[in-house]
FITOR-748925 format. One record per residue (C-alpha): residue in three letters; x, y, z. Coordinates in steps of 0.5 Angstrom, whole numbers, plus 500, padded with zeros to 3 digits. Example, Ala and Ser with C-alpha at 12.3 -4.5 7.8 and 13.67 -1.06 7.14 Angstrom:
<pts>
Ala525491516
Ser527498514
</pts>
This chain:
<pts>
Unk877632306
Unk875632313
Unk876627318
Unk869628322
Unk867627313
Unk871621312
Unk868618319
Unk862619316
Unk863616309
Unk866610312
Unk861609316
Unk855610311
Unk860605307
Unk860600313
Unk852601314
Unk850601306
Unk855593306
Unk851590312
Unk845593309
Unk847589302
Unk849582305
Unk844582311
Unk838585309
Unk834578309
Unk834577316
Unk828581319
Unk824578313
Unk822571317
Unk821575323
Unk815579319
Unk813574315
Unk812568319
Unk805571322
Unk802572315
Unk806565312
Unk803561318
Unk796564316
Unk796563309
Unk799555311
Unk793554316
Unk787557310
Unk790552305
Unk790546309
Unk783548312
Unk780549305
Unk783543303
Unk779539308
Unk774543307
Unk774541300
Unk773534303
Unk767534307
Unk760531304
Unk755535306
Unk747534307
Unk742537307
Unk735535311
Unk729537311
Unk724537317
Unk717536315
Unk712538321
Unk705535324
Unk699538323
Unk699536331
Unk705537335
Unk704539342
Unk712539344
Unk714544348
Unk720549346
Unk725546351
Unk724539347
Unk729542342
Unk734544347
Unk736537349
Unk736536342
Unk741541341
Unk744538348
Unk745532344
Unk747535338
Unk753539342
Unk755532345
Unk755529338
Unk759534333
Unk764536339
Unk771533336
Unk776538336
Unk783537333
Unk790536336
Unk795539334
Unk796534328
Unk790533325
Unk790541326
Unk796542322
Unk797537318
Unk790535317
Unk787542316
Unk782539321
Unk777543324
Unk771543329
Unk765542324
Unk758546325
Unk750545324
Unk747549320
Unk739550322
Unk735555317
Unk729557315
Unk727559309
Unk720562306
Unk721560298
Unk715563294
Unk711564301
Unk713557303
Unk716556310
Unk721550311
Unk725548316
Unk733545315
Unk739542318
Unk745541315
Unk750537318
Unk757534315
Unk754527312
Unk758522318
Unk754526323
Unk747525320
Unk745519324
Unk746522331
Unk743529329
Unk736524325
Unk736521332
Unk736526336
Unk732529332
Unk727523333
Unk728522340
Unk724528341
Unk720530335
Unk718522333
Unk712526329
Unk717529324
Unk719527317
Unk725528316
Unk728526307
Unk735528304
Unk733534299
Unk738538295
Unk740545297
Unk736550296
Unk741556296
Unk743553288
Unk736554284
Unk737562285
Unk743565280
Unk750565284
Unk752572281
Unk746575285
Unk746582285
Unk745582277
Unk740585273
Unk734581275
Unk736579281
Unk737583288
Unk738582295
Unk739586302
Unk742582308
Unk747582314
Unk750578318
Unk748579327
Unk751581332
Unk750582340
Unk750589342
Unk754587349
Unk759582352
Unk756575349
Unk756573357
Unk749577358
Unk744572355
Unk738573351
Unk731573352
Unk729565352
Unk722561351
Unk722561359
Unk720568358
Unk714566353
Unk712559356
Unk710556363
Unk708549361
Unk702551364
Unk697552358
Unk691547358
Unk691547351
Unk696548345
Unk693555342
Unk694558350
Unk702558348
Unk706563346
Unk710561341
Unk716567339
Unk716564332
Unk709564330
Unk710572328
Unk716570323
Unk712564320
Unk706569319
Unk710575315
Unk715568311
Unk708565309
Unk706573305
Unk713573301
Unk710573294
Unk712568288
Unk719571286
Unk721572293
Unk726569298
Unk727570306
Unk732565309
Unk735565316
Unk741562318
Unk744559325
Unk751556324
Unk753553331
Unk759550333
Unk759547339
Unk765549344
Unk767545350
Unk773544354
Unk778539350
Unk781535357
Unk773533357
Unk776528351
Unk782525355
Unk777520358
Unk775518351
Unk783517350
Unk783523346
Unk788527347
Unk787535344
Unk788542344
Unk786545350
Unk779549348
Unk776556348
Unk769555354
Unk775555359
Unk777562357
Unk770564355
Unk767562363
Unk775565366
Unk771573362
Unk764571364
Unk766570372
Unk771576371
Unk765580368
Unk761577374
Unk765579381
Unk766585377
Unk758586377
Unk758583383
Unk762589386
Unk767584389
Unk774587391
Unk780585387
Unk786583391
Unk792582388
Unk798580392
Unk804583389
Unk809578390
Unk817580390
Unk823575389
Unk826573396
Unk833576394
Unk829582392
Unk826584398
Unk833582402
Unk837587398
Unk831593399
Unk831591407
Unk839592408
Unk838598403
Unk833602406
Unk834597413
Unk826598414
Unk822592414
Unk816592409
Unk810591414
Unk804588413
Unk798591410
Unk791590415
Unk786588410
Unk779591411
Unk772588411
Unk767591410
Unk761591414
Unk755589409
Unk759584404
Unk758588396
Unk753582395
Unk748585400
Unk749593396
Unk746590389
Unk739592387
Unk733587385
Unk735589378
Unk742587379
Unk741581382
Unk736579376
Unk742580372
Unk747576375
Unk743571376
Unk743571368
Unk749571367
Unk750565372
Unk745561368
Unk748562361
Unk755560363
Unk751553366
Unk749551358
Unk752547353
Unk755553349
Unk754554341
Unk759559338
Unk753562333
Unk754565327
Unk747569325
Unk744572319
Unk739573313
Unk738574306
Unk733577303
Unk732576296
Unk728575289
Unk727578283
Unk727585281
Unk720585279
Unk717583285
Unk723584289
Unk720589295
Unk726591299
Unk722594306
Unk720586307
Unk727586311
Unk723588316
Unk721582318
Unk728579320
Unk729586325
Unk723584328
Unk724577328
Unk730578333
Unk728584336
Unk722578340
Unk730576344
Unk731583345
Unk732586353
Unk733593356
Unk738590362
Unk741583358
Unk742584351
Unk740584343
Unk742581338
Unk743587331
Unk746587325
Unk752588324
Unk754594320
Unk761591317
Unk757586313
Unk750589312
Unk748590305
Unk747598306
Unk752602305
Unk751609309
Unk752615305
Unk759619308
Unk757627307
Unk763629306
Unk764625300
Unk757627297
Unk760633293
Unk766627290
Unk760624287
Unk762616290
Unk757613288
Unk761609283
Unk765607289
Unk758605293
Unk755601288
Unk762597288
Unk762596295
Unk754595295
Unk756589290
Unk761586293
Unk758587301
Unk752582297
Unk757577294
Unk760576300
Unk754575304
Unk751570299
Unk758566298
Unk759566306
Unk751563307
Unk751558301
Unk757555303
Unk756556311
Unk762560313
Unk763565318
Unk763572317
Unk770574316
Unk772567313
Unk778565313
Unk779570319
Unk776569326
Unk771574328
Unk764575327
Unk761570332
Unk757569339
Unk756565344
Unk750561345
Unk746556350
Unk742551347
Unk736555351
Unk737561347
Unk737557340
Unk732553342
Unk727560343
Unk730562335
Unk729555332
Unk724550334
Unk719546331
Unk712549332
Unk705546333
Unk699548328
Unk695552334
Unk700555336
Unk704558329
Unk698557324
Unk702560319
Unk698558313
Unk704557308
Unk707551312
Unk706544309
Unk704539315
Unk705531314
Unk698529314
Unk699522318
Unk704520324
Unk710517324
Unk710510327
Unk714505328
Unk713497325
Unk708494328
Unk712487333
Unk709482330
Unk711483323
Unk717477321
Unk723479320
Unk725475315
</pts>
């Protein structure tokens, strides 16, 4: 045997040792993501578990001439109310989270209704806010109405097509609001334009057997130092970091020359002057004649502005989706179209839209390249689950991706107000909604207390 051979085998024997008695070290290194992950779900789910939900009911007045901007300080008093997000402990240790509110509609057999689902400790402050501006409203407890349909569906009798949204561009760009549909100068309420009134019109054609629902499942974001004046110290919140991108995106838009200073370490520059014994010289900065600003074109400016608007609200991270479904007799798949065109009212060439996402869309495409396969078996399979999923997420108010992040955007109380508000009778006649008939009123102030 060769030296060079016996170098070779002592080294591999060496090698094959440290392998042997060592190999668990790199395991907490690749592990402690996933386990940290895995911790934060279980305590998150067990506080989840927890929570007692409630489900309201708004029943509106046969008269109610509110504008849409009523509901944005209603959502701006929502925002302020649910906003509590945890420290470090309470996150942990806890599993706490920032709660949501979900605002739905649902047409059940051709009948709208209008939801709010809130967590139980903040009934009182979402009914008052409610109150506040709709004092006409009847608001009652009802049970949920996502557990009279079969939790199994796509079955046999039952089927269903939906999706969850998403923003075709950076969510900083807003959406289409009620500002474009209503000026506040209409002399009488039938002059409105209410961007609703065409969705209440096609859930009040959905035949006996059928479901349409909506879902708005907003979590209001804030910056958590805002609660230190309260005595409560948290960990620092995600508006912060959203308004850094929007005003990165704004001066990018804007055109604005962005100068970074490239700053060395004083014995660094000491080492390099004696090195090459030349002094660094400082560099003129040039300034345009007409500032960037005077460049943009009317089009631009509009949509900075925008943007500048958006950034000014209450923001709301928002989770939006639909679902689609009734009994396979009746069940009339091109009915989805409602959904499509209901967002598509928001909908600008120059700001943004809001489009199914095609991870969580019922539909699976067809691949051409696996037709001669036949896939089918594995399409219907994905089908199925895509289905499932969706409908587990809706009924129980989760994110898209849950446990995971993802699959939000970013809204104001102005874009959400325009999507979900309580209309008047002249302006939405829908003929499938139930109106109160009398006004609520508060107790007259002679009546005796006791």
């Amino acid at each position: 045997m060769s030296i060079d051979s016996v170098s070779i085998y002592f080294f591999l024997t060496a090698a094959l040792k440290i392998v042997q008695n060592w190999w668990w070290i790199p395991l907490p290194f690749i592990l402690w993501k996933p386990f940290l992950f895995l911790y934060l779900w279980w305590r998150v789910d067990n506080f989840i578990g927890h929570q007692q939900a409630v489900l309201l009911e708004v029943r509106l007045p046969k008269e109610l001439t509110k504008p849409i901007r009523a509901m944005e300080v209603v959502l701006s008093s929502i925002h302020a109310a649910v906003y509590q997000p945890p420290d470090l402990w309470e996150k942990w240790v806890d599993g706490q989270v920032q709660m949501s509110v979900a605002l739905e509609m649902a047409s059940i057999n051709g009948e709208p209704h209008f939801y709010v689902r809130m967590a139980k400790q903040y009934r009182d402050a979402v009914e008052s806010s409610l109150y506040s501006q709709y004092p006409e409203v009847e608001i009652k407890e009802v049970d949920d109405y996502t557990k009279y349909v079969p939790q199994s569906i796509p079955n046999k009798d039952w089927d269903l097509f939906g999706s969850d949204y998403r923003m075709i561009k950076d969510d900083h760009y807003p959406l289409k609001t009620y500002l474009q549909f209503e000026t506040e100068r209409e002399a009488t309420e039938e002059q409105k334009i209410d961007p609703i009134a065409a969705l209440l019109e096609g859930m009040a054609k959905i035949k006996q057997g059928e479901q349409l629902w909506f879902q708005f499942l907003i979590e209001p974001i804030g910056d958590a130092d805002e609660l230190k004046f309260l005595g409560q110290v948290t960990t620092k919140g995600s508006y912060s970091v959203w308004k850094k991108a929007g005003e990165a995106l704004r001066d990018k838009l804007a055109r604005r020359p962005v100068t970074v200073k490239e700053e060395k370490p004083i014995i660094q520059e000491a080492a390099e002057i004696l090195i090459t014994g030349k002094v660094p010289e400082e560099k003129e900065e040039v300034r345009e004649i007409i500032p960037p600003e005077m460049k943009l074109t009317p089009g631009e400016r509009e949509i900075l502005a925008a943007i500048e608007q958006k950034m000014s609200k209450p923001i709301f991270r928002t989770t939006a989706r639909f679902i689609y479904l009734g009994r396979r007799d009746v069940w009339f798949k091109p009915n989805f179209r409602l959904a499509f065109s209901f967002y598509n009212e928001y909908a600008t060439n120059n700001l943004n839209a809001i489009f199914p996402n095609g991870k969580t869309l019922t539909k699976i495409k067809k691949a051409l390249i696996f037709q001669p396969l036949n896939m089918n078996f594995i399409r219907s399979r994905r089908h199925y689950l895509r289905c499932r999923k969706l409908l587990r997420n809706y009924i129980r108010r989760f994110t898209p991706y849950f446990p995971k992040p993802g699959g939000t955007f970013m809204l104001t109380t102005e874009e959400l107000a325009s999507m979900f508000h309580f209309p008047g009778e002249a302006a939405a006649p829908a003929p499938g909604i139930t109106r109160v008939e009398a006004k609520r009123g508060g107790a007259p102030p002679e009546l005796p207390v006791e």
